[in-house]
N, C-alpha and C positions, 0 to 999 in steps of 0.2 A: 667548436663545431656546433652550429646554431642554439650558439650562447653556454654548449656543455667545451668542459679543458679535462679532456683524459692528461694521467700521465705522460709524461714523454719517454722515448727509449725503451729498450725491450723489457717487458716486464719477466723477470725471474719465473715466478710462482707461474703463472702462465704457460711459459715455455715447458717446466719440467711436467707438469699436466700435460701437456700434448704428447712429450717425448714415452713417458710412461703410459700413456692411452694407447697409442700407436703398438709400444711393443707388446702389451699383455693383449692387445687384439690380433698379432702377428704370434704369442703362444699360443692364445685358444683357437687360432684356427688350425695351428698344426696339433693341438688335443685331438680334435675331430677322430683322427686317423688310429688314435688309443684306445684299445677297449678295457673294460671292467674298472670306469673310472665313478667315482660317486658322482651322487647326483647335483652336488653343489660347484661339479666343475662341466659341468655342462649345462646346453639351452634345455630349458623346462618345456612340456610336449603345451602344444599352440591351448588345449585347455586344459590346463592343469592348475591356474588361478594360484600360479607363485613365478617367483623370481628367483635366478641365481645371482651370483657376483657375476657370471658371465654372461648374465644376459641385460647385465647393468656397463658392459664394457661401449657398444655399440652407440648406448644415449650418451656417455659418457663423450665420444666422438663429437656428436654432434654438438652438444654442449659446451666443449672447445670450441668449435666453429664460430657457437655462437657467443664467445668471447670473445674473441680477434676481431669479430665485424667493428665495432666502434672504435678500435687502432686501428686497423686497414682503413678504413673508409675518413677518419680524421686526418692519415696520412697524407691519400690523395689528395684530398681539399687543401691541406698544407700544400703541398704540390704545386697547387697552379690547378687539378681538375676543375671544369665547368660540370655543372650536373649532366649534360647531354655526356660528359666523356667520363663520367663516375660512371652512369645509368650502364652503357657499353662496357667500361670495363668489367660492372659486377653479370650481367648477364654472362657477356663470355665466361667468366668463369663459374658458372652456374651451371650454364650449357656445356661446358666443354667437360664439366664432371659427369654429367650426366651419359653425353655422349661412351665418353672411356666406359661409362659402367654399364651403358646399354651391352657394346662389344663383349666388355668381360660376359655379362650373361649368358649370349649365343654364344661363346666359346665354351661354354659348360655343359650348357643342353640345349634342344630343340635341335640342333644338327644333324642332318643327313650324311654319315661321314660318306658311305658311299657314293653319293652325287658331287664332294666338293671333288672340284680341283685338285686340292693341296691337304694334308693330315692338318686336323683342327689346331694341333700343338703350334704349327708352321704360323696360319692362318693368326694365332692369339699372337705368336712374335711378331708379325708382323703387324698388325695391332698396338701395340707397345713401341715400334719401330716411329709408326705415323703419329703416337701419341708425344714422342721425345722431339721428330721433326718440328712439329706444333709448336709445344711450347717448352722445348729441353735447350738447355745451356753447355758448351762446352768449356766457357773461359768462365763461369762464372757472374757473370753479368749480363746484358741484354740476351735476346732470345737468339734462337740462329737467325741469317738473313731470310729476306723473305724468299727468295726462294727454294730453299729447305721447308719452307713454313707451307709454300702453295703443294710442294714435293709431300708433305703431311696429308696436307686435305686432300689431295688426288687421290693417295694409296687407302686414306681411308676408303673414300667412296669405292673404290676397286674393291677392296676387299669386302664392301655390302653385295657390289651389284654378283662377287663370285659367290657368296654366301649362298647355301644350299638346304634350308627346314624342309617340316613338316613328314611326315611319315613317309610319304614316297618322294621328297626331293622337290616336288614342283615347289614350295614355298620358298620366301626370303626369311629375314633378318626381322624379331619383333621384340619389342618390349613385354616379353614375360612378365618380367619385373627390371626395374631400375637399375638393379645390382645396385649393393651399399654403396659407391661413389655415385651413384646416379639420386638415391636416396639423398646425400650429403650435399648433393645438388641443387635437390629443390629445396631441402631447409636452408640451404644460404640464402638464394634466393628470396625466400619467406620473408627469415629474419632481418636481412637487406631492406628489403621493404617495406618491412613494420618499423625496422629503426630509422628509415629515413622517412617514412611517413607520420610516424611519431616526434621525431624534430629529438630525437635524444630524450624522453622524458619518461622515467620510469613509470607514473602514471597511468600513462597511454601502453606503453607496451606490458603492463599488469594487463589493461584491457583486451588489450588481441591477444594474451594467451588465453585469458577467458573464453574468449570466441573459437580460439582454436580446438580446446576442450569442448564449447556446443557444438561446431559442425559434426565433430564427430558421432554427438549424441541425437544432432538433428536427423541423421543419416541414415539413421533407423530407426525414425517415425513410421508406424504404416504409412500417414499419408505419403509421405517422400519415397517408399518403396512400393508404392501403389501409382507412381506415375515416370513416366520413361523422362521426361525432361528435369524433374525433380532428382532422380536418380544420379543422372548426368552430373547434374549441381555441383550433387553434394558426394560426387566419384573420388575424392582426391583427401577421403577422411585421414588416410595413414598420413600421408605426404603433410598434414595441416596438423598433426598430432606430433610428426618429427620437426617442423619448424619451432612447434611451443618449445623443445627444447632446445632448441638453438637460441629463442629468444630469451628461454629462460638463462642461457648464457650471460647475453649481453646486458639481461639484470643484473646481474652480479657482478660485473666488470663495472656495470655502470655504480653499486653500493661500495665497491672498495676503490674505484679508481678517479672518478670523477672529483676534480677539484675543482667545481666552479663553489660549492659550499664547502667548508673548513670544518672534517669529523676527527676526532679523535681513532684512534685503532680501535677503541674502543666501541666507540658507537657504531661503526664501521662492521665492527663483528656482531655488534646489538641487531644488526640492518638484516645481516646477511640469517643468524637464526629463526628469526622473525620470518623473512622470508621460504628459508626452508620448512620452518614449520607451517605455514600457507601452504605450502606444497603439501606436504605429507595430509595435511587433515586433506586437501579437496581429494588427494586422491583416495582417503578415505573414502567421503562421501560417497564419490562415483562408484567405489569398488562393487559395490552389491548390483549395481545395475548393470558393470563394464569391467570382467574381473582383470586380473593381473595376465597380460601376454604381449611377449614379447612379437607372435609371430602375427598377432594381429593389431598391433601398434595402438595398445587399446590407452584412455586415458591413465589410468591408473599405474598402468607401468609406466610411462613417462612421466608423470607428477612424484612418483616414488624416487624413480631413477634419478631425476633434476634435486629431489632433497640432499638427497646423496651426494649426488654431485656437488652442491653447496657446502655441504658439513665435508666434503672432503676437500674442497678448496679452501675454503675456510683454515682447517686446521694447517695447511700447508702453508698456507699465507702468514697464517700468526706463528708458526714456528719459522719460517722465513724473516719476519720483523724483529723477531725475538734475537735471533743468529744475528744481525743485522747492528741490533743495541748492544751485542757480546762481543761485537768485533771493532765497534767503535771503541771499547774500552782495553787500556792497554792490558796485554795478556802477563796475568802476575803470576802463571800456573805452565804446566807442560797441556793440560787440559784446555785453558786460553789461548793459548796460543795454536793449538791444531785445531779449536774452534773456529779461529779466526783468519785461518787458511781454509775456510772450508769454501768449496763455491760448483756451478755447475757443472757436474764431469762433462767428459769430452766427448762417451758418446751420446748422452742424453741430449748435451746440443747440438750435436749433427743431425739425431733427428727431430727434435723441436723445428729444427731451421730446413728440414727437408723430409716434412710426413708423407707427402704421397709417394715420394722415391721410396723411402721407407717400406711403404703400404706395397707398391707393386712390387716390389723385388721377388719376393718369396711366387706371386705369380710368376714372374720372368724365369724364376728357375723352374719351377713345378712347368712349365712348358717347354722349356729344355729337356729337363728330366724324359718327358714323355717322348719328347724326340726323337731323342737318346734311346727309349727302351730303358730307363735307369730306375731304380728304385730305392728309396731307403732301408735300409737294415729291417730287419724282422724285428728287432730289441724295441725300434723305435716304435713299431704297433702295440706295446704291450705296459701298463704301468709294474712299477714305477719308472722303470729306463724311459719309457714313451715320454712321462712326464715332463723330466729332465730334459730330455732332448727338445722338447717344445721349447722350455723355458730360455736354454742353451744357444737352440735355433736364433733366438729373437734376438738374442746380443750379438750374435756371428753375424747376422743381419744389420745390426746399429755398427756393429765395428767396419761392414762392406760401406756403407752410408757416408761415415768417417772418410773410410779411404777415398772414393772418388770425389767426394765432394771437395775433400782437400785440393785435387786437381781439378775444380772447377763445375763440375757437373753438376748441374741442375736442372731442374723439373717442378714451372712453377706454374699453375694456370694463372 
């Protein structure tokens, strides 16, 4: 793919990243609902110029993302895509995350429940309903026909035009914010188009993270906050802050995975430190000026978070190749030999191979729930029970994922 040879076939190390991103995103969000929990398992307040492990889970999403772009994208060109029908397909699936996650937002707040129609809970299923018609699978394979697909888009639009905001109801449907898949949205997006405007070449895409770290610093220039079209410009600082980590992704796919040059694992791990520690000093640098937050997408926490990210793929990867050389050797031990049965459980690849099914379920229920009038147990609001039950939660969750998927159900932009 213009001149780069990623690996073939599904990368292991890969997958169990995404499956374990997805669930510890699917705990901490049912944490929320816990109280008297430390401060290390929760989001750090918008200025408090630190980071948790949870507020490293979110980059860490994206980060994925931006792993998979240069396998998806090398796939379709294997394919038979033309660029006009790559170009389409990565939008749709840009937009169409975006879309799901503008919904989820108005289904949280801005809502005038009084003026709708239907109880919000209703309103989000059926949301979720137009999202699966779109782009949900029943057998497993292609999408439904199209006419479930146009039967999608209609109900969307219905459920905009019934939507009911603003304090007394006269308003629609607005982008508050993005909602995280709307977020996930534009850094595909981004990263997309830094990796195909770059031609695969880590050099280049060094370069636009670079830039994607000055927008954000350019953005609060006086002069740029001293004039309405300048402002305009440079409006989409978060959004260009979350693609660096997406692209900081597909650097890193691109140091362990690309074979068009022959590295050793060695050097390959040489590549990837090196890299993380670029990261970690720039986001040094910046900190004094752009401190650590999460809620305002500042440099520093994504350059941190992206280290991280690395040292923690990294280490998965070399103990992957490591398992890998143990299992090639015949097992002369009881220890060998349970080594070398070891491999991806079953539900960690149910959801590697189905993250946003994954991701929306725990909504699809919580909209049920509220339905219903149903509530979780009082134990679950409380540490330690609450904790568990989080954690609990996200496997009942990866085992529901399992189940349908076995019978074919998918949900894929």
């Amino acid at each position: 793919m213009f001149g780069r040879h990623l690996r073939a076939g599904r990368i292991v190390s890969i997958d169990i990243f995404r499956a374990l991103t997805v669930l510890v995103m699917i705990t901490v969000n049912e944490w929320h609902r816990v109280s008297d929990l430390p401060a290390w398992m929760l989001h750090m307040p918008a200025d408090a110029d630190a980071m948790s492990f949870v507020d490293v889970v979110f980059p860490a999403f994206l980060f994925i993302v931006g792993m998979s772009i240069p396998f998806a994208l090398q796939q379709r060109l294997k394919a038979g895509d033309t660029p006009r029908q790559l170009l389409l397909h990565v939008l749709q699936r840009g937009l169409g995350l975006v879309l799901i996650g503008v919904f989820m937002v108005n289904a949280e707040e801005g809502f005038h429940a009084a003026s709708m129609p239907m109880p919000i809970a209703l309103w989000a299923l059926l949301s979720y309903v137009a999202a699966f018609a779109l782009w949900g699978s029943l057998r497993g394979g292609p999408a439904l026909a199209g006419g479930w697909r146009l039967a999608g888009a209609a109900l969307f639009a219905l459920l905009a035009w019934l939507y009911r905001g603003e304090p007394d109801g006269s308003g629609g449907m607005t982008t508050q914010w993005w909602g995280i898949l709307g977020l996930i949205g534009w850094a595909y997006l981004l990263g997309c188009a830094a990796f195909l405007l770059c031609r695969a070449r880590v050099a280049g895409l060094l370069l636009v993270l670079g830039l994607c770290m000055a927008y954000f610093a350019l953005q609060r220039l006086p002069l740029v906050q001293g004039s309405d079209w300048l402002r305009l410009l440079f409006s989409q600082d978060g959004n260009a802050v979350h693609g660096g980590l997406a692209i900081s992704g597909s650097i890193t796919a691109l140091i362990f995975f690309d074979q068009t040059r022959a590295r050793s694992v060695a050097q390959r791990l040489g590549l990837a430190l090196l890299f993380a520690a670029a990261l970690a000093l720039l986001a040094g640098l910046m900190r004094p000026a752009f401190k650590i937050s999460k809620i305002y997408a500042t440099p520093s926490w994504a350059l941190y978070s992206a280290a991280a990210c690395v040292l923690i793929f990294a280490a998965l990867q070399l103990w992957l190749e490591w398992r890998q050389r143990e299992a090639a050797v015949p097992a002369a031990s009881a220890a060998g030999a349970a080594l070398s049965s070891l491999r991806l459980p079953g539900l960690l690849d149910a959801v590697a191979a189905n993250p946003l099914l994954a991701y929306l379920t725990p909504f699809v229920v919580e909209a049920l729930m509220q339905l219903l009038h149903w509530d979780w147990p009082a134990f679950t609001r409380s540490a330690p029970l609450g904790v568990l039950f989080g954690m609990a939660y996200a496997v009942a969750v990866a085992a529901f994922v399992k189940f349908i998927a076995a019978r074919g159900v998918r949900l894929r932009i």
